[in-house]
C-alpha positions, -999 to 999 in steps of 0.1 A, spaced: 0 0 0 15 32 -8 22 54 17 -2 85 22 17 121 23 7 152 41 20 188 42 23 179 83 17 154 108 8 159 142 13 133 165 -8 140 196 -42 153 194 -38 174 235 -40 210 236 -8 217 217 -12 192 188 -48 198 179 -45 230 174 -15 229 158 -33 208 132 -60 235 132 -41 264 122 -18 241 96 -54 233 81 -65 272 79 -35 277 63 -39 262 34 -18 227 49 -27 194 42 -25 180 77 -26 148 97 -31 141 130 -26 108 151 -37 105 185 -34 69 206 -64 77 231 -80 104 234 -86 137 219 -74 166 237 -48 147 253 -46 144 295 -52 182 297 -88 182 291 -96 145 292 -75 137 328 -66 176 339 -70 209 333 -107 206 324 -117 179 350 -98 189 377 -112 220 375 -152 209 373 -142 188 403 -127 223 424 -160 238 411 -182 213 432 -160 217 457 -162 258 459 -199 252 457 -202 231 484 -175 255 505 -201 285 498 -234 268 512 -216 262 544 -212 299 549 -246 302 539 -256 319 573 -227 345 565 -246 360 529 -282 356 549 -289 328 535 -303 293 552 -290 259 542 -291 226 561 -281 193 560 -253 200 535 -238 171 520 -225 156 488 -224 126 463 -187 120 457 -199 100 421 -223 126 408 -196 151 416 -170 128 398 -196 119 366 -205 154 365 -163 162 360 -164 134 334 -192 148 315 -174 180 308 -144 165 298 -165 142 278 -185 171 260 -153 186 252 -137 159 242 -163 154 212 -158 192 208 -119 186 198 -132 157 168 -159 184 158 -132 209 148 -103 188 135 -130 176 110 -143 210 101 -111 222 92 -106 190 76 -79 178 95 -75 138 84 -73 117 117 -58 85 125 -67 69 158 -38 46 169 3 42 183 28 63 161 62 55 155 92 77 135 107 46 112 129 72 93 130 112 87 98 125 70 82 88 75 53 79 107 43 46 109 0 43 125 -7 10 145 -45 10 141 -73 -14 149 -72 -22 117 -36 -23 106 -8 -1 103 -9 32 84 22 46 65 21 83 59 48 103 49 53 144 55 82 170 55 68 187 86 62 164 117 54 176 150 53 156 180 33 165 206 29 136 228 25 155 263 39 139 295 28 115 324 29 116 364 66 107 375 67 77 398 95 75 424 108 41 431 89 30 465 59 55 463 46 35 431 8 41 423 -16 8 426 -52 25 421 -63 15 454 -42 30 488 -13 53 464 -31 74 436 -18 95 404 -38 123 394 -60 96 372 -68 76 401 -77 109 424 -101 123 393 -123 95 395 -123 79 431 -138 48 444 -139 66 477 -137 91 500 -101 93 522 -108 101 554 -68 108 561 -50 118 531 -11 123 522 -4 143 494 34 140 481 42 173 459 30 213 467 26 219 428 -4 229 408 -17 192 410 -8 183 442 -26 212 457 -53 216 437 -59 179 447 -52 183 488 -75 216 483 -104 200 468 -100 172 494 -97 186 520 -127 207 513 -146 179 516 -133 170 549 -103 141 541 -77 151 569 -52 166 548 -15 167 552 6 183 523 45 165 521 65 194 500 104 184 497 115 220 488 116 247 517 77 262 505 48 249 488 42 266 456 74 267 450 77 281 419 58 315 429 67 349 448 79 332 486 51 357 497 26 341 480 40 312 489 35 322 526 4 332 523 -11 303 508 4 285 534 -14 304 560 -48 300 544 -45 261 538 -36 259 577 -65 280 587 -82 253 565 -74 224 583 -47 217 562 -13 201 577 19 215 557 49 201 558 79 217 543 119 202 535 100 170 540 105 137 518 86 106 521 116 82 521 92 50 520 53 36 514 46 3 536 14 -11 524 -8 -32 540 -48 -38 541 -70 -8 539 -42 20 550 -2 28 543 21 37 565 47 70 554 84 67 565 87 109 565 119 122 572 121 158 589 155 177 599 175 144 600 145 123 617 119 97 604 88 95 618 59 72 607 24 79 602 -5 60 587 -31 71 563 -58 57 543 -50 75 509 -16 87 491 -16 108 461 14 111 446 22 146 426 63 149 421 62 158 385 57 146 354 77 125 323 81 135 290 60 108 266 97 99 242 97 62 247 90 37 214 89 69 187 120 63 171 140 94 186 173 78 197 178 63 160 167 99 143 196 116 168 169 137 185 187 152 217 167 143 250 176 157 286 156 148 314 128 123 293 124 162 274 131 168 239 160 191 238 147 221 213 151 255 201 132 286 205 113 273 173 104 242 191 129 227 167 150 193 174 182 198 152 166 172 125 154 190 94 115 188 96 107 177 129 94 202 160 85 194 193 57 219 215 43 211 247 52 190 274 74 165 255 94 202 250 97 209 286 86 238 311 66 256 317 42 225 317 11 242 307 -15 233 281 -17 272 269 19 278 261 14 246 241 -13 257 221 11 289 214 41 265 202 14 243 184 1 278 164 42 292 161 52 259 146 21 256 118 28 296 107 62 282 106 61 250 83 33 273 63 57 300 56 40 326 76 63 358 81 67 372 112 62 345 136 78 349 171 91 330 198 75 327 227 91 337 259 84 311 285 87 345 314 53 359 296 35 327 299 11 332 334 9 304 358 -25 297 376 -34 271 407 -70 269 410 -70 258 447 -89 280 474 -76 305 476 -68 306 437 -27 317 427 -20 335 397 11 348 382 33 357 354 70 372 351 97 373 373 91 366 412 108 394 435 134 371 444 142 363 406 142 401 398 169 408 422 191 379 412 188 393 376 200 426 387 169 446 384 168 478 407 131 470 419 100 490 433 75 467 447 38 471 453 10 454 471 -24 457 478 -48 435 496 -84 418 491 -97 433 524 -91 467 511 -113 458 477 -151 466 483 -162 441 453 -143 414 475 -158 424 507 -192 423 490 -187 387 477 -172 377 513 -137 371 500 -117 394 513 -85 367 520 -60 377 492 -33 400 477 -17 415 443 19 421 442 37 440 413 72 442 404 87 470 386 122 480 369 128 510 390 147 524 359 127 520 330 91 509 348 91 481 329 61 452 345 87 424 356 59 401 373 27 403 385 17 377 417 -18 372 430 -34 349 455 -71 354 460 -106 350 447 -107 353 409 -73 359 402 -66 332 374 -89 355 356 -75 387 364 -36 380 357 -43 381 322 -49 421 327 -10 419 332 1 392 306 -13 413 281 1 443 300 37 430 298 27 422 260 26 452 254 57 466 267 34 488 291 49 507 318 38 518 352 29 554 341 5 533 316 -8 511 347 -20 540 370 -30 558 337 -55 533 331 -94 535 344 -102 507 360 -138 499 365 -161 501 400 -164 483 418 -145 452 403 -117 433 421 -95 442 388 -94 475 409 -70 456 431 -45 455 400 -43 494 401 -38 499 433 -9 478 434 8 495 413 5 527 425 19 509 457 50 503 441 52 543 434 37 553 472 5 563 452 -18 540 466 -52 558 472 -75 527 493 -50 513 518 
């Protein structure tokens, strides 16, 4: 059978490879795409999306508890942890169907099985029905990541957990460990813990969050222990003993291991690139870390093949794939003009309770750059819109170049806030400066107000606290 040929072939069908394949396909590009399980990839079949209708219930239920406090009356409160779970499925299923609506309007051809890279410009489709040669100048693999699994604190589905396994649970824990203070691993001990599992949190660096502002960091800390929440920071989890119906954590602390037992153990300590069985090694593609080693292009250093996404390495986050995925198509189409993204403009957001958002340089990171800084902060309980909706546990930090005013990072923690960083990503964008910032009317009462006032802060101008 002769082997069919494409302008480009997508391997991956997540958030960076289907719409890659979308814009190749406005374009003008014949395109393929391959995808082994499911379209839209773990982000919105087993993350992003899921996770986030899961947090939702959560929130919801979180609300009618403080009923009383808005003047309201609610009793006997309770939920139904598998409607909450088939109601996160549904959403991820509806948008699952969504992704195989679009690739076929834009007429995107789609093979549904296991891709392998025999030879440069050449992918090889194990289907249900056979195998599938298909030939293309342009490929781009997009094959996203899984959890990482430390020797010892394996997951088996049924005491240890992955993200998959805490998504759609057999059960309720009653006394949780969660092993990682990332994204994952505390959205998951948030949404838990919400729901009354006795939470501890296990983080091996010196904060949670580590990757945010250290104040942030702090204060999130603070608001997960009024929670209930138990935080343990420079802690590892040296061992996992196993035995009926709990698992008992060697935790080592300063130099000593204690052991405690819990019912349920998530496990969130990062993720692995998906480069096993493609044919890499044989085409020379670099690889550090289970990452594909690329350029700012997203390209490997073999003529025609790009890799975006996860499988590229950090930031591991479904939007700056869908950028690479849109870079990479204007880039085997021809398009003039495309640009690199810088991986400092791409805004990070945790949608515990409280929610984090941020995007730039932290103040720490500023400093160690060089930057002469001016700082500003302004907090939720001096926002009327946040009073009003009874959330007034939260702050936005801003960090300045004292020389030029350039917008080095923006940090939030506090209701709304993975909505409002964007104000700033699009801020820094557009090379705006502080002078633009307090310039700008922003609208009453509206916790985007917040944003204003913190940078006037950072110039001694602030009007509300």
């Amino acid at each position: 059978m002769a082997a069919k040929s494409f302008d480009m072939i997508v391997i991956g069908a997540g958030p960076g490879g289907y719409v890659a394949a979308i814009r190749g396909a406005q374009l003008g590009l014949n395109v393929a795409i391959v995808e082994r399980e499911h379209m839209g990839g773990i982000c919105l079949n087993w993350g992003c999306i899921p996770t986030k209708a899961m947090l939702r219930s959560s929130e919801v239920f979180h609300l009618m508890h403080r009923a009383k406090e808005f003047g309201l009356k609610a009793e006997g409160i309770d939920y139904d942890l598998e409607a909450v779970v088939a109601r996160s499925r549904g959403v991820a299923k509806q948008l699952n169907g969504g992704v195989g609506h679009l690739l076929k309007k834009n007429k995107v051809t789609t093979f549904m099985g296991t891709a392998t890279i025999p030879a440069k410009g050449k992918v090889s489709v194990k289907t249900e029905k056979g195998t599938e040669e298909l030939t293309s100048k342009n490929i781009i693999l997009a094959t996203g990541a899984r959890a990482r699994e430390l020797p010892g604190l394996e997951a088996d589905g049924e005491l240890v957990w992955t993200y998959k396994h805490a998504l759609t649970p057999s059960r309720m824990p009653k006394k949780l460990l969660v092993i990682g203070s990332g994204a994952i691993g505390i959205e998951f001990a948030s949404f838990y813990n919400t729901l009354g599992a006795d939470t501890t949190v296990v983080e091996v660096m010196d904060r949670i969050l580590p990757v945010e502002d250290a104040e942030i960091s702090g204060f999130a800390k603070k608001a997960f222990e009024k929670q209930g929440m138990k935080i343990r920071e420079k802690t590892m989890v040296k061992k996992l003993d196993r035995s009926v119906g709990k698992v008992t954590a060697h935790i080592e602390q300063d130099g000593k291991v204690t052991k405690e037992d819990f019912d349920t153990v998530i496990s969130a300590v990062g993720i692995v690139g998906n480069t096993e069985d493609l044919g890499l090694d044989a085409l020379g593609v670099k690889i550090d870390r289970t990452h594909v080693v690329t350029d700012e292009f997203c390209r490997t250093g073999v003529d025609g093949l790009y890799a975006i996404g996860d499988i590229a390495g950090a930031p591991w986050l479904a939007h700056k794939a869908s950028h690479e995925g849109v870079m990479v198509a204007e880039l085997v189409a021809g398009k003039n003009n495309v640009h690199p993204i810088k991986p400092e403009s791409i805004a990070g957001c945790t949608y515990c309770h409280p929610q984090v958002a941020s995007v730039g340089l932290t103040e720490a990171k500023a400093k160690e750059r060089g930057f002469e800084i001016k700082v500003g902060h302004f907090p939720f309980i001096g926002n009327g819109k946040a009073i009003a909706l009874g959330e007034p546990e939260g702050m936005v930090k801003t960090v300045f170049d004292a020389k030029t005013g350039e917008l080095l990072g923006a940090h939030m923690i506090g209701a709304e806030v993975t909505e409002m960083i964007q104000g700033y990503v699009v801020g820094q964008k557009l090379e705006t400066t502080e002078e633009d910032l307090m310039e700008t009317v922003f609208p009453h009462p509206t916790l985007s107000e917040m944003m204003h006032e913190s940078v006037l802060d950072a110039y001694d101008r602030a009007i509300h606290f």
